[in-house]
C-alpha positions as CSV (number, residue, x, y, z in Angstrom):
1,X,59.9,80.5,107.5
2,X,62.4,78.2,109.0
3,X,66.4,78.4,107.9
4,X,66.5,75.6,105.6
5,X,62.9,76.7,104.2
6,X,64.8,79.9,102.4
7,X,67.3,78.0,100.2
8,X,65.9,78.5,96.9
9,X,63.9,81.7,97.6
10,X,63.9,85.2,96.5
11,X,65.2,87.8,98.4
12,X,64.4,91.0,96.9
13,X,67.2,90.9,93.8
14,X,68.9,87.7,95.8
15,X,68.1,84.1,95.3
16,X,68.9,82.2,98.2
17,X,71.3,79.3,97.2
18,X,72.6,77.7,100.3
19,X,72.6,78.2,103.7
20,X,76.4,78.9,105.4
21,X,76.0,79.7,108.8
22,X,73.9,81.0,111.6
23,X,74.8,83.2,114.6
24,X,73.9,85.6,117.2
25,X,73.4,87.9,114.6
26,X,71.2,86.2,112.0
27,X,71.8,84.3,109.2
28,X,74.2,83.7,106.3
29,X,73.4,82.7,103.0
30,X,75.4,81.8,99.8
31,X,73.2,84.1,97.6
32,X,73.0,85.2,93.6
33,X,73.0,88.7,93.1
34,X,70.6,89.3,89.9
35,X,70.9,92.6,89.9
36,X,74.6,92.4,89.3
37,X,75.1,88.5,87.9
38,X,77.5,87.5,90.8
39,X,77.5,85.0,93.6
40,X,78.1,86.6,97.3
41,X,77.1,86.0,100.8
42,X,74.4,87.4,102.0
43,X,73.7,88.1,105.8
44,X,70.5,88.3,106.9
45,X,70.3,90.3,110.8
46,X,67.5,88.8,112.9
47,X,64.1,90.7,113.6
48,X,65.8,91.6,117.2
49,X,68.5,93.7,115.3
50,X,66.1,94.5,111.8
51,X,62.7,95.6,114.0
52,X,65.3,97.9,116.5
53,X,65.8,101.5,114.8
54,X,68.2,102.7,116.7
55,X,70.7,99.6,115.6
56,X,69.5,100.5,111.9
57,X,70.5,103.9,112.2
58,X,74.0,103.1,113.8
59,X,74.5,100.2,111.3
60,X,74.2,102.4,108.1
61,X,76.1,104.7,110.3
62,X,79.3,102.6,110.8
63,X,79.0,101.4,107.3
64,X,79.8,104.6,106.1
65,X,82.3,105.2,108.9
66,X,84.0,101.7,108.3
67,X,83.8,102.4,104.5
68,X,86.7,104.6,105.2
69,X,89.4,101.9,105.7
70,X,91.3,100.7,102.9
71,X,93.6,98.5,103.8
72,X,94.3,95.3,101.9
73,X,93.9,93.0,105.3
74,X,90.2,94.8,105.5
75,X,87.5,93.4,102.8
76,X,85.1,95.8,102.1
77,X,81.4,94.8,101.7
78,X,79.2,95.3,98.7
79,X,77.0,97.0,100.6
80,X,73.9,97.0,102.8
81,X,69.7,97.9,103.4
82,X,66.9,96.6,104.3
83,X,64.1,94.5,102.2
84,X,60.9,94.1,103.3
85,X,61.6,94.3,107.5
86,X,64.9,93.1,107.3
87,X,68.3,94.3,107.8
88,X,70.5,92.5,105.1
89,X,74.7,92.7,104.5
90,X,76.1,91.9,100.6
91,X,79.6,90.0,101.6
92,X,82.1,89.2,99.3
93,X,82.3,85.3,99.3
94,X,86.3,84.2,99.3
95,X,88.1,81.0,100.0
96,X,89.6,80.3,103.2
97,X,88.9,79.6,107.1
98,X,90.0,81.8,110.2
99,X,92.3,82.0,112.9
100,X,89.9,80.7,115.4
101,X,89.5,77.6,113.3
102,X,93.3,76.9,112.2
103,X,93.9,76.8,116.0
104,X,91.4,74.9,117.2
105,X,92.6,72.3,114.1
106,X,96.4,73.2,114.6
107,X,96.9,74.2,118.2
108,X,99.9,76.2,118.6
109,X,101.9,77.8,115.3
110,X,105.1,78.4,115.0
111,X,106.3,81.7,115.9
112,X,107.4,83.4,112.7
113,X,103.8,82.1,111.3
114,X,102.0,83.9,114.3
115,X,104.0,87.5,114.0
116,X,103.2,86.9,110.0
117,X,99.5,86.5,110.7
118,X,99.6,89.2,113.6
119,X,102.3,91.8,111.3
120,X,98.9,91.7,109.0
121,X,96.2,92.0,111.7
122,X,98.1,95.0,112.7
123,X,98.2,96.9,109.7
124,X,94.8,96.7,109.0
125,X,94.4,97.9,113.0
126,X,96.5,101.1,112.0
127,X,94.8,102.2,109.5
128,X,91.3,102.5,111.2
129,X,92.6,103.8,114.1
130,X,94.5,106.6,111.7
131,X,90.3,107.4,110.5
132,X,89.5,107.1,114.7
133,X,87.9,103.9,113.9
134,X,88.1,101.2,116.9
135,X,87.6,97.6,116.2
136,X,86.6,96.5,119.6
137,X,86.3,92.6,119.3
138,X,89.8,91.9,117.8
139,X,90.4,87.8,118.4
140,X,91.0,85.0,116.3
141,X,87.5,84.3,115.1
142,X,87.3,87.5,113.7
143,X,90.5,87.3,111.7
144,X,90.2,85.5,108.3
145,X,93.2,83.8,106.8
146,X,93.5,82.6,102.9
147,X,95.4,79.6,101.2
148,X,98.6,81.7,101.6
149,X,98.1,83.3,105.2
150,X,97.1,86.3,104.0
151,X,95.2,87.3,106.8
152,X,92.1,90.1,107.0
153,X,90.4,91.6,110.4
154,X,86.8,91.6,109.8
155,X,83.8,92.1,111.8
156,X,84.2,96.0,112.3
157,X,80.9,97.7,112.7
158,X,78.5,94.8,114.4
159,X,80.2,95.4,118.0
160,X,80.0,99.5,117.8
161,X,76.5,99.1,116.4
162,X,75.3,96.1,118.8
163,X,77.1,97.9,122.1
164,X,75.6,101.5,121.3
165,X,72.4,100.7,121.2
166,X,72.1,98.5,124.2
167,X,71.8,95.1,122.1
168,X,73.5,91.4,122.9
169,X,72.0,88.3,121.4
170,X,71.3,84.7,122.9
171,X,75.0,83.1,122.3
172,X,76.8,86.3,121.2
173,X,79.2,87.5,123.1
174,X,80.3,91.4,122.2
175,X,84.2,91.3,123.1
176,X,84.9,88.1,124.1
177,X,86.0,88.2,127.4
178,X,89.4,86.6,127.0
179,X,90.9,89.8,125.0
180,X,88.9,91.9,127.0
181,X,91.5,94.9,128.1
182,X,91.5,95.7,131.7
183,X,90.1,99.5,131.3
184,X,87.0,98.2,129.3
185,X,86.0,95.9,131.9
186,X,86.8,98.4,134.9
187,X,85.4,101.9,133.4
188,X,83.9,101.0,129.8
189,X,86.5,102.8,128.0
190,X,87.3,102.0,124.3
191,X,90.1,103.9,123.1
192,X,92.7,102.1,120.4
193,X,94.1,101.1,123.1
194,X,91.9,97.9,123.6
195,X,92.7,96.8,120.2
196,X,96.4,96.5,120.6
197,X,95.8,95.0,124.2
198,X,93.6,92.6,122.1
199,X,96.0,91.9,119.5
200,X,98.5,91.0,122.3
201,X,96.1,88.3,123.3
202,X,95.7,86.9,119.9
203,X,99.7,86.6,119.3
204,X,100.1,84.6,122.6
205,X,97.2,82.3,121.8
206,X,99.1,81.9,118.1
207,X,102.5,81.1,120.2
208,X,100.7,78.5,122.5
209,X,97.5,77.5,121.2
210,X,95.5,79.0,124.3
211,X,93.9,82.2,125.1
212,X,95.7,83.9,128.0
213,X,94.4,83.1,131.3
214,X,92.5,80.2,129.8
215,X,93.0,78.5,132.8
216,X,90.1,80.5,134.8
217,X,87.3,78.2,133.9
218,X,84.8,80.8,135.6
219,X,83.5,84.3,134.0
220,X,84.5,86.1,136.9
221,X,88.2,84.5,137.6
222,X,88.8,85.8,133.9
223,X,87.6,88.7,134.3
224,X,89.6,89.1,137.3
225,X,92.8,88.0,135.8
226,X,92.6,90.9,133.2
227,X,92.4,93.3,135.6
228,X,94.5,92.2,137.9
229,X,97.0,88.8,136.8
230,X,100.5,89.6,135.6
231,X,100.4,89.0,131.7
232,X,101.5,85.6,131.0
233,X,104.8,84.4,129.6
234,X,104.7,82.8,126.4
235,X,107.5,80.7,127.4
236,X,106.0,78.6,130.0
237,X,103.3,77.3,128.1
238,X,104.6,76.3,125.2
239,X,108.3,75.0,124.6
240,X,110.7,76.3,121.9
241,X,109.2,80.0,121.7
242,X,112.2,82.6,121.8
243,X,112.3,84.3,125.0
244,X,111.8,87.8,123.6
245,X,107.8,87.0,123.0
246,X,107.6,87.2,127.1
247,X,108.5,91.2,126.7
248,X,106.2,91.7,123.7
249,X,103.4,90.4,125.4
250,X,104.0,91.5,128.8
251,X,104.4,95.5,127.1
252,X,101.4,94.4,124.6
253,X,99.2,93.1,128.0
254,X,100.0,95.9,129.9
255,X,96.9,97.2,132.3
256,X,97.5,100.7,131.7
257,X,97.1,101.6,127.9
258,X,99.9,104.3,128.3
259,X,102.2,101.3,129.1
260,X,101.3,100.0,125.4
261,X,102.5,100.0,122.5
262,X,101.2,103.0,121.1
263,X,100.8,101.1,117.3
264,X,100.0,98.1,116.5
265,X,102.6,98.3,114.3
266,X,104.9,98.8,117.1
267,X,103.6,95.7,118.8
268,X,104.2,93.3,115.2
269,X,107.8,94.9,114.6
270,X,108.9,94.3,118.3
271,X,106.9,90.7,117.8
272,X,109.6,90.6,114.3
273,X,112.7,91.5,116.6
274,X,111.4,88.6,119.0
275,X,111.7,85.7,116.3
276,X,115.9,86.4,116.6
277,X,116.5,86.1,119.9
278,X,117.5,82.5,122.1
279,X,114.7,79.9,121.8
280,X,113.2,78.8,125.6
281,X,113.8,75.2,125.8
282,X,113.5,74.3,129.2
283,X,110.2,75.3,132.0
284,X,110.0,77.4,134.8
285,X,108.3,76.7,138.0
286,X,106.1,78.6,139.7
287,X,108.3,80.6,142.0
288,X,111.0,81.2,139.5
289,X,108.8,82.3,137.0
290,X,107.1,84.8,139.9
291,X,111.1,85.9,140.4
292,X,112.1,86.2,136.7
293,X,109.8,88.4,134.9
294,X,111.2,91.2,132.6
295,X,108.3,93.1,133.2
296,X,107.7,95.6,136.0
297,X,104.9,94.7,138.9
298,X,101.3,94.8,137.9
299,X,99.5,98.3,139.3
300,X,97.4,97.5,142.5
301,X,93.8,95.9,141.6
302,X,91.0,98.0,140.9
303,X,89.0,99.1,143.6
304,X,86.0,96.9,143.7
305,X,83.3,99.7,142.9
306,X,85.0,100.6,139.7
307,X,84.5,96.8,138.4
308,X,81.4,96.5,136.9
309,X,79.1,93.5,137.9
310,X,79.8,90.1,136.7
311,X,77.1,87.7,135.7
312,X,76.6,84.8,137.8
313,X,79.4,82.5,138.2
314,X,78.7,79.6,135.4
315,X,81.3,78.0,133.4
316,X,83.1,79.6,130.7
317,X,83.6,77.4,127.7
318,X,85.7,78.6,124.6
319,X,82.8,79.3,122.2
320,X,81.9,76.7,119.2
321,X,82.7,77.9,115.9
322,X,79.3,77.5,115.2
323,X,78.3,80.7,116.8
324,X,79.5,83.3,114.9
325,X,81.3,81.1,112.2
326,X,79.5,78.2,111.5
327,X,81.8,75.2,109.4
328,X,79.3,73.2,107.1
329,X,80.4,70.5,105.6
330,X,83.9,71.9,104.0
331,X,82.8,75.7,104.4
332,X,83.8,77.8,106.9
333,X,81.8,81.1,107.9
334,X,83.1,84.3,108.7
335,X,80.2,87.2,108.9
336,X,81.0,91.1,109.4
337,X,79.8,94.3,108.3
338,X,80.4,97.8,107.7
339,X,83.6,97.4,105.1
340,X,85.0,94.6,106.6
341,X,82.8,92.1,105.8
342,X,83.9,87.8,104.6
343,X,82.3,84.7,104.3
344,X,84.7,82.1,104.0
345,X,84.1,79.2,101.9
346,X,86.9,75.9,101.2
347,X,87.3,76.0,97.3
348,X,84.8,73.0,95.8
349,X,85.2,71.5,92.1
350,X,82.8,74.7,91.1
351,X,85.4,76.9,92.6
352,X,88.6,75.9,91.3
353,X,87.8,73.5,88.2
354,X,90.2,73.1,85.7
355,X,90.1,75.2,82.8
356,X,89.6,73.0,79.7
357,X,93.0,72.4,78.0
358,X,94.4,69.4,75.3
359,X,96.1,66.2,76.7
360,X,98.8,68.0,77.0
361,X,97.5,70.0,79.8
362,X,97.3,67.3,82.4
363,X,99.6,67.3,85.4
364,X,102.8,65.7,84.4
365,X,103.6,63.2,87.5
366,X,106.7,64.5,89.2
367,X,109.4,63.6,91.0
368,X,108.3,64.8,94.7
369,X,110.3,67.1,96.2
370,X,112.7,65.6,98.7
371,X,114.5,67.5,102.1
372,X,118.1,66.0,100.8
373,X,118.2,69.8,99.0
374,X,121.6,71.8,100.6
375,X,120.5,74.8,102.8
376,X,120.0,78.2,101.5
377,X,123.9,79.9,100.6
378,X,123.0,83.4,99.7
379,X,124.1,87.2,100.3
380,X,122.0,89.6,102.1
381,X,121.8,92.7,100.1
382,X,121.8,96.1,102.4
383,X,118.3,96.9,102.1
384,X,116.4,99.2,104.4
385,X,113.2,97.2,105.2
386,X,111.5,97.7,108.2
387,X,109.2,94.8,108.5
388,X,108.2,93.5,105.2
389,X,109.7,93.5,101.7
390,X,107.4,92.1,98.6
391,X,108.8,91.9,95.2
392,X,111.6,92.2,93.3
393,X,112.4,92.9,90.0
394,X,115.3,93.3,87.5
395,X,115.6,96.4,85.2
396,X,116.7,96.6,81.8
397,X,120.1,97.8,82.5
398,X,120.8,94.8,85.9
399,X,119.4,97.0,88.2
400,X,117.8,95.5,91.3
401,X,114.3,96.9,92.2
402,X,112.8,96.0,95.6
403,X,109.0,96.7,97.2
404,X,109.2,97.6,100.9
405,X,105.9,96.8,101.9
406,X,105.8,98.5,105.2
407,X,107.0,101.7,104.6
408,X,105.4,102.1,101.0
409,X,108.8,102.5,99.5
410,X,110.4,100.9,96.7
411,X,114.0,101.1,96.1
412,X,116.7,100.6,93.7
413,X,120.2,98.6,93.4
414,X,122.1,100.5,90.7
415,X,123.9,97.2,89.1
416,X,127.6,99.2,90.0
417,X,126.2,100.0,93.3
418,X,126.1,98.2,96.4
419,X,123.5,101.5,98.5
420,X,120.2,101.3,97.8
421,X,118.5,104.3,96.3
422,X,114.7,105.2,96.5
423,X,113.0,105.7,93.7
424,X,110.5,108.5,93.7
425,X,107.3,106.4,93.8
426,X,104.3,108.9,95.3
427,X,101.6,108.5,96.9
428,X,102.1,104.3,97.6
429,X,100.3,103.3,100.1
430,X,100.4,99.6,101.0
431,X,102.4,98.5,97.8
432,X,103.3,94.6,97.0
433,X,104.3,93.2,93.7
434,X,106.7,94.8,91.0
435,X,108.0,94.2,87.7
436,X,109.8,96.2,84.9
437,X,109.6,96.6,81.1
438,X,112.0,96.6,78.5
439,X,112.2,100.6,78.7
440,X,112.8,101.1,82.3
441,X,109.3,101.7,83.0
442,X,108.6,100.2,86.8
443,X,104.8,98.6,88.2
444,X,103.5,98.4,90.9
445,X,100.4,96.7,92.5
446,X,99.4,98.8,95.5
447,X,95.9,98.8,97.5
448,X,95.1,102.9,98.0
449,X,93.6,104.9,101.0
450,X,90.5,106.5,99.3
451,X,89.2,102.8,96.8
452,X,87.7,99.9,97.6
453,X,90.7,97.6,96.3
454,X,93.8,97.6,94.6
455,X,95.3,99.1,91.4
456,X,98.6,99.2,89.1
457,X,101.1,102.0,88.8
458,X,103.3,102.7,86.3
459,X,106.4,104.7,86.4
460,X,107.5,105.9,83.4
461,X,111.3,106.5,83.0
462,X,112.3,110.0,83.6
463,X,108.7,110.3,85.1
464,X,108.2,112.3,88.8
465,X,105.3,111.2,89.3
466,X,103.5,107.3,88.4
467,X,100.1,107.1,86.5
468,X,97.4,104.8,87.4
469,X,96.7,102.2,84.8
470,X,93.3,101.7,83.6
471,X,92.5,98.4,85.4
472,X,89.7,99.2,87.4
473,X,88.8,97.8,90.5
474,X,90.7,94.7,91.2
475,X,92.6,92.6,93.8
476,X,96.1,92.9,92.1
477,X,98.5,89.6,93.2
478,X,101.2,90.0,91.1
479,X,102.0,92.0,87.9
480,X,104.3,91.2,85.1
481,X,105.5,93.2,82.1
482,X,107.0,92.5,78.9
483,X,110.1,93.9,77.1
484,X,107.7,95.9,75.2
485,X,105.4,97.8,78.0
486,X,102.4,95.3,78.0
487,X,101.3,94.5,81.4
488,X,99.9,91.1,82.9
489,X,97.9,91.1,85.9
490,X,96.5,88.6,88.2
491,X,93.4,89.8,89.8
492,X,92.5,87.3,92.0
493,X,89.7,84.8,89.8
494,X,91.3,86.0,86.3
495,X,94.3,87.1,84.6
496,X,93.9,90.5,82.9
497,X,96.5,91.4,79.8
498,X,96.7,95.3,79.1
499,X,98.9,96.5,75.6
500,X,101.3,99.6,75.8
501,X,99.4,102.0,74.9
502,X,95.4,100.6,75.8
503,X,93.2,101.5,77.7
504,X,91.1,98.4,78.2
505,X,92.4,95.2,79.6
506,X,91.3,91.7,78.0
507,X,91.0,88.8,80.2
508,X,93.5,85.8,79.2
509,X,91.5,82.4,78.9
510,X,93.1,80.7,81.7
511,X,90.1,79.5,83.1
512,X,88.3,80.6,86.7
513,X,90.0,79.7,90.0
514,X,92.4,82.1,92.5
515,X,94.9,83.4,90.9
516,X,98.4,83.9,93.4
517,X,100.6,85.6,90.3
518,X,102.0,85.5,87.4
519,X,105.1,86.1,84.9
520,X,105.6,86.2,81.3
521,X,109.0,85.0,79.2
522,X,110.8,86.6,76.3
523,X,108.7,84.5,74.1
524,X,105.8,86.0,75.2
525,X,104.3,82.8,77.0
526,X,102.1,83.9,80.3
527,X,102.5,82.2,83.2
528,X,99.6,82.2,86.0
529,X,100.3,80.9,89.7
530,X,97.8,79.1,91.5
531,X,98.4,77.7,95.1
532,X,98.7,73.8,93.5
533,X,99.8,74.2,90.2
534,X,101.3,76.8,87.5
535,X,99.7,77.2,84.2
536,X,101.0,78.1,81.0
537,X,99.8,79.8,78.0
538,X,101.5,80.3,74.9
539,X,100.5,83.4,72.7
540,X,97.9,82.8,70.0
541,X,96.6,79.5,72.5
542,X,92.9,79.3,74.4
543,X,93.6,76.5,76.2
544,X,96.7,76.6,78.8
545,X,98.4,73.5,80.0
546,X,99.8,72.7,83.4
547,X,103.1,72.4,83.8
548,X,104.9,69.5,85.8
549,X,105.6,70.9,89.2
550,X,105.6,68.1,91.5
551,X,104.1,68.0,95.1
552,X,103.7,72.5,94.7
553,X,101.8,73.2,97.8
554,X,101.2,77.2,97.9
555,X,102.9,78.6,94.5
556,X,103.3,82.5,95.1
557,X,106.0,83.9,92.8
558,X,107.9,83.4,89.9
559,X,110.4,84.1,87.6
560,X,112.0,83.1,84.1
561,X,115.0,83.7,82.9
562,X,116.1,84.0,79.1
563,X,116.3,80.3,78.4
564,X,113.3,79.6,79.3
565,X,113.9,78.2,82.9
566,X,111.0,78.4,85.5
567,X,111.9,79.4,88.6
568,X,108.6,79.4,91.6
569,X,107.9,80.1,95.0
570,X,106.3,77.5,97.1
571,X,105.4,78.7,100.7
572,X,103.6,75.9,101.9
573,X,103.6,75.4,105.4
574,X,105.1,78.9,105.5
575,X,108.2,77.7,105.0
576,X,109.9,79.1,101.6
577,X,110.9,76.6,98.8
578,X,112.3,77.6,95.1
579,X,111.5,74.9,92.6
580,X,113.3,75.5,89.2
581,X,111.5,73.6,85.8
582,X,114.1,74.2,82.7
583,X,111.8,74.5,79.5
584,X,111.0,71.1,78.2
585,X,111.8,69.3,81.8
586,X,109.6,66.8,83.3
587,X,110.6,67.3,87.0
588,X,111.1,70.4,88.9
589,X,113.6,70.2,91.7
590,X,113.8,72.2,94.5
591,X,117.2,74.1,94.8
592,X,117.4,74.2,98.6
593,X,116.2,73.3,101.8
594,X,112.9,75.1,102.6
595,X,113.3,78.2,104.8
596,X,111.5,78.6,108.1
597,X,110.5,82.0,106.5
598,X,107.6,82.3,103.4
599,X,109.8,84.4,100.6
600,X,108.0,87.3,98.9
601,X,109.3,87.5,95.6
602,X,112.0,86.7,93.0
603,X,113.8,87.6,90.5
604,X,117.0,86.3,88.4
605,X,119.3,88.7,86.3
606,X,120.8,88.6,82.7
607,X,123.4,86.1,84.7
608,X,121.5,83.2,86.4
609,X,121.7,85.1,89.4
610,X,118.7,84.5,91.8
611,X,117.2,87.4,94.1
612,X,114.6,86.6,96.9
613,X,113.0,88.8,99.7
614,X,112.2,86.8,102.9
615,X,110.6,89.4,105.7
616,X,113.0,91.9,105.9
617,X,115.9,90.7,103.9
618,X,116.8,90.6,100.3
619,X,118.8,87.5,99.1
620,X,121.4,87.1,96.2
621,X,121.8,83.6,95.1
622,X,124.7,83.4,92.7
623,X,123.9,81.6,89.3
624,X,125.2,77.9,89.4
C-alpha cells in the first residue's frame, strides 16, 4: 500500500487523515486517535526499522529512558507500539516550523534572537544530561520553534536507537556531519560533551546563516575540518555580530571536550554576556584573522589510524527539508520519538478559527502602530537574574514579585525596599508566569521534573510550603488571579477558570486556538492573549469579542490596571513593544520604540507605574 493509498485508513485505533511527511525513518501522518477523541501525528517506522528486533527492543528502551526528561523545551510523546508488524510513535501535533527551516527562509538572525533560541536548546540539553541522557544529533532541524520562539529539542531516542543497533536508512544521516564533534568522528565517543560541541555549531549557524565549515563542499574536507580547522569566528562571516561570539564559539568548538563548556548552560549564559560587548563592523583578511584569534592553537591533528574511514569523496549538499522534515503545502514536519517527539503544523482556518461572537466582536480597524514612539525611559530594578526573568506581578500591599526563570527562584520587592528578597517557593523547577490575589496569595506556572507537562502553584500567605492546584495536566502560559483567590489559566488551546476553594476547573468559552496568556480586571472581565489579537470576555457572556489592537503581531503579556486600561506585550520580530488600549478606546498605541529584546512580562501598580522583565532585567516605567 503506497503513501497516499493510507489517508483515510484505519490504523488499529488511528484513522489516517493526511499524510505530513516522509523520511529516512518512515512516515508521518496527521492521524485521529479513537481511542482517546484527539487529533495527533502519527509516525509510522519503515519495515527496515519495524521487522529489526533489536531496534524494537532499544526503541521501547529509550522511550522509557527519554520519558525521564521534563523540561518544558522537551515535548513528550503520547506514547508508542507496534500494530500489526509495525513500529508506530503517537506525536503531539503543534503549530510551528523549525530552526532548520527559519534559516533556510531567513538566513542569518540577529544575535540576541539566536542566544534566545540557543538559551532554550540548552536547557532542555541540561536536563537530560542531569538523567545521563545524550542527545547525539543536536542541529537546527531537530529544534522546533513556535509562533513566539519558544523553541523545543526533539528527536532524542531515534539516533541512540538507529546507531546501537547498527541501522542508517537511504537519505538519513545519524549526526549530521556538520555538528559532528571531533572525538565522535576520531574514537566514536558520545559523552555530553558532543551535545554542547553541537550546540556551538547551531549558535554560529544562527549568527551567520551557515553551518561552520560549510565551505568544505566534500564529506571528507568536513570531516577533516572538525578534527582538525580552528573553530571559525563568527565575525568574519557575517557583519554586525559583537566580537564576544568569536570566544563563545571558539571555547564552545573546542576539539578537546575538557576545553568545553562543561553545561550547556554555561555555553548560552557566556552566549548572553556576548550580546553586550562592541559590535564587529568591519572584515578581517585572511592573515590577520590567522594572527588575531582569542583562542589558543588547535591540538596537533589526529593520527590518521585513529580517523575512522570516510565514504567516498562525493558532494556534500545541505540536506532538503524534505528528509527528515518534509513542508507540505503550509505544514512543516518535525518527527521524533522517545519523549521528545513534534510534528509541526502552520495553523489553518480549522486551527485557529474564530470563536463565534456578536458584531461587536469583529476586529475594530486600528490605527497601525508607527516607529515615531520615544525610546524606552525606564529604571532597572536590582534584581538578581542569571539569564532569564518571566513574570511579574504586583501584590496587594505594592509589592513587586518577579519569576527568575533560570534559577527557579522568585523574588520579592518589598514596596519600602529597594533589595530584593526571595520568597520561599520549593521545589520550582523551571517556573514562568506569576500573579497574585487579593490576599497575598502568589501563582505560579512551573513545568516539574517527575510530569509530563506543566502545573500551578499556589502560595498561600504565611504558607512554607506551595500546594499544587488541581489543574491536571496542562501546558500553563500565563496565569491570572482575582482579588478574591480565583485563578485563570491559559493552557495552551483553552482557557481554564478555577474558584477559591474548587477543585475542578471549567473551561471559559473563548473558543479553540493557542492561547499565549491571559489577565483578568477588577470587574471581573477575562482577557485571553493570542499571538494576533486579544479577546475579551465579560462575566455572565459566551461569546468574547476582540478588542481593537491594531497591527498586534505576537501578543504575550498583559496587564490592567484599575481603570480599566489594557496594557500588552507584542514581541513580534523579537523585538519588545507595549501597546496600551484605555477601556472604551478604538486605537491602541504603542508607548515606545520597540526593544531589540522580547519582554517577559508586566505589570503596573496602584500608581500607573509600569514594570517589565526583558532577559535579565526588570524595568520600572513611571506612570505618565
Amino acid at each position: 500500500m503506497t503513501s497516499s493509498s493510507r489517508v483515510g485508513s484505519r490504523f488499529g485505533p488511528y484513522i489516517l487523515r493526511r499524510l505530513l511527511g516522509t523520511g529516512g525513518f518512515g512516515e508521518v501522518y496527521e492521524a485521529e486517535d479513537t481511542a482517546m477523541n484527539r487529533v495527533v501525528a502519527l509516525k509510522l517506522l519503515s519495515s527496515s526499522y519495524s521487522h529489526n528486533p533489536a531496534f524494537r527492543e532499544r526503541l521501547f528502551r529509550e522511550a522509557r529512558t527519554a520519558g525521564r526528561l521534563h523540561d518544558p523545551h522537551v515535548v513528550p510523546i503520547h506514547g508508542c507500539g507496534e500494530i500489526d508488524g509495525q513500529l508506530y510513535i503517537d506525536m503531539r501535533l503543534i503549530d510551528g516550523t523549525d530552526l532548520q527551516s527559519t534559516l533556510d527562509r531567513e538566513g542569518a538572525l540577529g544575535p540576541a534572537r539566536a542566544v534566545n533560541i540557543v538559551r532554550q536548546i540548552a536547557a532542555a540539553l541540561d536536563a537530560a544530561h542531569a538523567e545521563t541522557v545524550i542527545h547525539r544529533d543536536v542541529k537546527p532541524a531537530n529544534i522546533l520553534l513556535g509562533n513566539d520562539d519558544f523553541a523545543c529539542l526533539v528527536d532524542f531516542g531515534l539516533a541512540n536507537a538507529a546507531t546501537d543497533t547498527k541501522l542508517t536508512s537511504e537519505g538519513t544521516t545519524i549526526g549530521s556531519f556538520a555538528y559532528l564533534a571531533p572525538e565522535r568522528l576520531a574514537s566514536g565517543e558520545i559523552t555530553p560533551g558532543a551535545d554542547i560541541y553541537a550546540l556551538a555549531c547551531v549558535l554560529f549557524e544562527c549568527l551567520t546563516g551557515s553551518a561552520p565549515y560549510e565551505g568544505r563542499t566534500e564529506i571528507p574536507a568536513l570531516v577533516a575540518a572538525h578534527l582538525t580547522s580552528p573553530p571559525p569566528r563568527p565575525t568574519q562571516h557575517h557583519p554586525g555580530i559583537p566580537v564576544g561570539f568569536d570566544e563563545v564559539i571558539a571555547r564552545g568548538m573546542a576539539k578537546e571536550p575538557a576545553h568545553r563548556y562543561r553545561t550547556a548552560g554555561e555555553l548560552a549564559a557566556a552566549a548572553q554576556r556576548a550580546l553586550s560587548t562592541p559590535v564587529h563592523q568591519g572584515g578581517w583578511g585572511p592573515e590577520e584573522a590567522a594572527t588575531t584569534r582569542p583562542w589558543s592553537p588547535p591540538p596537533p591533528p589526529v593520527p590518521p589510524a585513529a580517523r575512522p574511514p570516510v565514504p567516498a569523496p562525493k558532494p556534500l549538499r545541505r540536506k532538503s527539508r524534505r528528509g527528515t522534515l518534509l513542508a507540505v503545502g503550509t505544514l512543516a514536519l518535525v518527527a521524533v520519538t522517545a519523549a521528545v517527539i513534534a510534528v509541526v503544523a502552520a495553523p489553518g482556518p480549522t486551527e485557529r478559527r474564530t470563536p463565534s461572537t456578536s458584531a461587536s466582536a469583529s476586529p475594530t480597524s486600528a490605527a497601525p502602530v508607527t516607529s515615531a514612539a520615544p525610546p524606552l525611559n525606564a529604571t532597572r530594578l536590582p534584581i538578581i537574574g542569571y539569564g532569564e526573568l518571566g513574570g511579574v506581578a504586583i501584590g496587594p500591599g505594592g509589592d513587586i514579585f518577579v519569576v527568575d526563570t533560570s534559577t527557579a527562584r522568585v523574588y520579592r520587592f518589598a514596596a519600602d525596599s529597594a533589595a530584593p528578597v526571595e520568597v520561599p517557593f520549593r521545589g520550582l523547577t523551571r517556573p514562568k508566569r506569576i500573579s497574585v490575589d487579593g490576599a497575598g496569595g502568589i501563582y505560579v506556572t512551573d513545568f516539574q521534573k517527575g510530569d509530563n507537562v506543566g502545573k500551578v502553584w499556589k502560595l498561600a500567605p504565611g504558607a512554607a510550603d506551595p500546594v499544587e492546584l488541581p489543574f491536571g495536566r496542562l501546558f500553563p502560559n500565563g496565569v491570572a488571579a482575582d482579588a478574591a483567590g480565583t485563578v485563570f489559566v491559559a493552557a495552551n488551546d483553552r482557557v481554564l477558570r478555577l474558584e477559591a476553594g474548587s477543585t475542578t476547573p471549567t473551561v471559559l468559552p473563548f473558543g479553540s486556538g493557542m492561547y499565549e496568556g491571559v489577565a483578568v480586571d477588577g470587574a471581573g472581565n477575562v482577557y485571553a492573549l493570542q499571538s494576533g489579537r486579544v479577546l475579551k470576555l465579560a462575566p455572565g457572556d459566551t461569546n468574547p469579542t476582540q478588542l481593537p489592537f491594531g497591527q498586534l503581531g505576537r501578543a504575550q503579556g498583559a496587564a490592567v490596571d484599575g481603570q480599566g486600561t489594557m496594557y500588552v506585550i507584542d514581541n513580534a520580530d523579537n523585538r519588545g513593544r507595549l501597546l496600551k488600549l484605555p477601556a472604551g478606546a478604538t486605537t491602541s498605541t504603542q508607548l515606545f520604540a520597540p526593544e531589540n529584546q522580547s519582554f517577559g512580562g508586566v505589570a503596573i501598580d496602584g500608581a500607573g507605574n509600569i514594570y517589565l522583565t526583558e532577559n535579565t532585567r526588570l524595568l520600572k516605567v513611571g506612570a505618565s
